[in-house]
N, C-alpha and C positions, 0 to 999 in steps of 0.2 A: 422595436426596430423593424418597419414596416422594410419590406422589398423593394429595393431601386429597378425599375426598369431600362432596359439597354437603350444605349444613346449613343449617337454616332457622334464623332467633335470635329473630326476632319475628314472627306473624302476625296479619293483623286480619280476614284473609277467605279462608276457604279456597278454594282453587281449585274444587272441589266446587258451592258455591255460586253460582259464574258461569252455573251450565248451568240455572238458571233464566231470563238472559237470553235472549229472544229478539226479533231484530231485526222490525221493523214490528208487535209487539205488547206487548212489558213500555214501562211508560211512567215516567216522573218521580216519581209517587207509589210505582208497586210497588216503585221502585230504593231511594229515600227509605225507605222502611218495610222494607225489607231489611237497607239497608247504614246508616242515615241519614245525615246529613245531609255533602256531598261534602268534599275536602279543598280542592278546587281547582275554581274553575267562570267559563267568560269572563264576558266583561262582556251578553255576548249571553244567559246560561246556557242557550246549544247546546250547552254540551261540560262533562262533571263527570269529573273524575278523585279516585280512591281509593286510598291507599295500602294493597297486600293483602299483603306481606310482605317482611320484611326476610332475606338468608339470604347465607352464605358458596360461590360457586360452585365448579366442582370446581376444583381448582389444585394447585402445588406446594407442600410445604414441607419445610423441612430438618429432621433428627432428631439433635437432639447426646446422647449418652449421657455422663452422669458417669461418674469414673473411681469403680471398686468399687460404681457401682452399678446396676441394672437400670434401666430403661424411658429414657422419651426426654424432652427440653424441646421444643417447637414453637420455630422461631425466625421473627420476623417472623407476619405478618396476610396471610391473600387482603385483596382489596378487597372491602369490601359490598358487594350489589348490591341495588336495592330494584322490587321488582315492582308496576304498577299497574296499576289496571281505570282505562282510557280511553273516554269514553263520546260518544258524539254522539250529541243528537238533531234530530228534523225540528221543523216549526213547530208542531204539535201535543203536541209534550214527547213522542212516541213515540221510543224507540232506533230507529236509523236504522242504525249501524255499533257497534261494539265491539271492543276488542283488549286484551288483558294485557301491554304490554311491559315490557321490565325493563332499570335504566341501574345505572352505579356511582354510589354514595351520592356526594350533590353535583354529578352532571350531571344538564342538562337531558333533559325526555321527548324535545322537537323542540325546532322557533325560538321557538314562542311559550310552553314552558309550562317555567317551573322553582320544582320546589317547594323549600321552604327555601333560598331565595336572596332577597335584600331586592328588593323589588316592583320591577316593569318595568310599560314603559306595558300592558299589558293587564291588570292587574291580577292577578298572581300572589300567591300565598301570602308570608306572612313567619315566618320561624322563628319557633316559639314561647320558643326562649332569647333570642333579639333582644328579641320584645316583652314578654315577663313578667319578663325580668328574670335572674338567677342562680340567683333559687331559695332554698328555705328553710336550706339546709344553706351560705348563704354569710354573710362576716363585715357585710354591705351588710345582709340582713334581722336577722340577730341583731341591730343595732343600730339598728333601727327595731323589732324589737318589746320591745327594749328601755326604749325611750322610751315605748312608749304599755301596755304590758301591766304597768306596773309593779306592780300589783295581785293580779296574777294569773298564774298559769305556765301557759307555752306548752304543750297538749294535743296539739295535730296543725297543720299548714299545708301547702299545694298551691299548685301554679301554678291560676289559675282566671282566669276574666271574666268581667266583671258585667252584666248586664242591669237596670238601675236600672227602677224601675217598674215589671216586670212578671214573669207568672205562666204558669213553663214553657216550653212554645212557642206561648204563642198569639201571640206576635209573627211568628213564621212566618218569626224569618231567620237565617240563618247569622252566625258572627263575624263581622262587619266591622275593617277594622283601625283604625278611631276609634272601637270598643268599650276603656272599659278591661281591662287585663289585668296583671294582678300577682298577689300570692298572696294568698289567704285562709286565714286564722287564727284558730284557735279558742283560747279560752283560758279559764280556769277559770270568767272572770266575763262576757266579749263574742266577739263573733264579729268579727275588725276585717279588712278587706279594704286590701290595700297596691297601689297601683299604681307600678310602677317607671318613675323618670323619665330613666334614661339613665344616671345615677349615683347613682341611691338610690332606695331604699321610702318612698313618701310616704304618709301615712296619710289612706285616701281615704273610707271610710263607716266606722263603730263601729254594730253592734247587740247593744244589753246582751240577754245572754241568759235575763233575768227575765223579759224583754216578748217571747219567742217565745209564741206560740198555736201557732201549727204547724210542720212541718217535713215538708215534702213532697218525694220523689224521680220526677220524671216522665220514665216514656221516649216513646221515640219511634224506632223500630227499634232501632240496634245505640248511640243518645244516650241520655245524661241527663243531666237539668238540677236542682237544687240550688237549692228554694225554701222561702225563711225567711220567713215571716206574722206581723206583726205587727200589735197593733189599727191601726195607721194606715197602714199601706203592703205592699208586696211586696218582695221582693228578689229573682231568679233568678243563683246562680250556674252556670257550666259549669264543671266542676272537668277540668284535662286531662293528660295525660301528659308526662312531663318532657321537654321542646325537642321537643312533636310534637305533629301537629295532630288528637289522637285524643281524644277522652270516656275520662277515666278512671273508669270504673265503675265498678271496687273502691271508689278514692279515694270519693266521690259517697256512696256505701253506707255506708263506715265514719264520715263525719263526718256521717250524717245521725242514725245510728245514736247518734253521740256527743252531738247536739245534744237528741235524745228521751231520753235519761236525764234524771232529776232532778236537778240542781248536788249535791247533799245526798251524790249515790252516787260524786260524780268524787272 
């Protein structure tokens, strides 16, 4: 059982990056325009935590060789382990303290903070597979965009949430978890956003995609938000990463990208 060496699988913040940190001078905005906007933050928002990478620690694993043939099968997983920038600050939103610890996927940081765990009283994060749902690739949305896309074939769909009414960030707030959140769907002829109710995609806004005027991608450090204009209103989506509480960028990019073609070119 030779020694696995540590391996990173996902990162969203290089270590590198933290040594801009410095206590009693980087403040709330510099962190926010850095990193944007936190994964985790109290109720007090004295303390914001980031998830900065996902990686396999060093460990053991066993090597089984087929018979007649060369190399080896892994058997079994180390444990993930996910590393986070821990942030406090003083009453002036100045960093005050910082640390990068790092637990196995599914344990708490300390007593009061666990991410992807269903909310405790201080208000923790909630998986994004809890609240959006299963996702585009399950038999729950195939049959909700079933029913409502019947005109039109399915182009792209994400996990995302919606900001009804408004443009970008100038709302200036983080998800809340009584923001809806289900997937957004593009499709030949509308843009239809499904919000999941526990046991299904319900079909929560439709915008025909004849009545887009714009289509805007706004950041905002390491975020972006997913704004559809039409003559009489706004729409902001945040499109995100699958069961995680991260800005999918790419995603964002490529349906905005799909929304500014002509219908004529799809």
């Amino acid at each position: 059982m030779p020694t696995a060496l540590p391996k990173t699988i996902a990162a969203d913040i290089p270590k590198a990056e933290t040594k801009s940190i410095h206590e009693g001078e980087t403040s709330k905005g510099d962190i926010r325009h850095q990193f944007g906007d936190p994964d985790w933050s109290s109720v007090d928002d004295a303390r914001w935590i980031f998830e900065m990478r996902q990686y396999f620690p060093w460990g053991w694993h066993m090597c089984i060789a087929y018979g007649g043939q060369g190399g080896c099968a892994e058997v079994g997983e180390r444990p993930i382990k996910i590393e986070y920038l821990d942030l406090r600050f003083d009453a002036s939103g100045i960093v005050e303290e910082w640390s990068t610890p790092a637990v196995e996927s599914g344990e708490c940081i300390d007593d009061v903070v666990c991410i992807d765990t269903e909310q405790d009283e201080v208000g923790s994060t909630v998986s994004y597979h809890l609240r959006n749902g299963p996702g585009a690739d399950s038999l729950e949305f195939h049959a909700a965009i079933r029913a409502e896309a019947y005109d039109g074939s399915l182009i792209t769909a994400r996990f995302a949430d919606w900001f009804e009414g408004s443009y970008g960030f100038d709302d200036a707030r983080p998800i809340a978890l009584d923001d809806p959140a289900g997937v957004l769907a593009v499709t030949k002829y509308d843009v239809i956003f499904f919000v999941w109710s526990g046991e299904d995609y319900l079909l929560t806004k439709t915008i025909s995609r004849k009545n887009l005027q714009d289509v805007v991608v706004e950041a905002k450090g390491k975020s972006r938000r997913l704004i559809l204009v039409t003559v009489s209103e706004y729409n902001t989506f945040e499109i995100v990463a699958d069961s995680r509480w991260f800005v999918d960028v790419d995603g964002t990019e490529s349906i905005a990208e799909v929304l500014r073609k002509p219908m004529s070119r799809q």
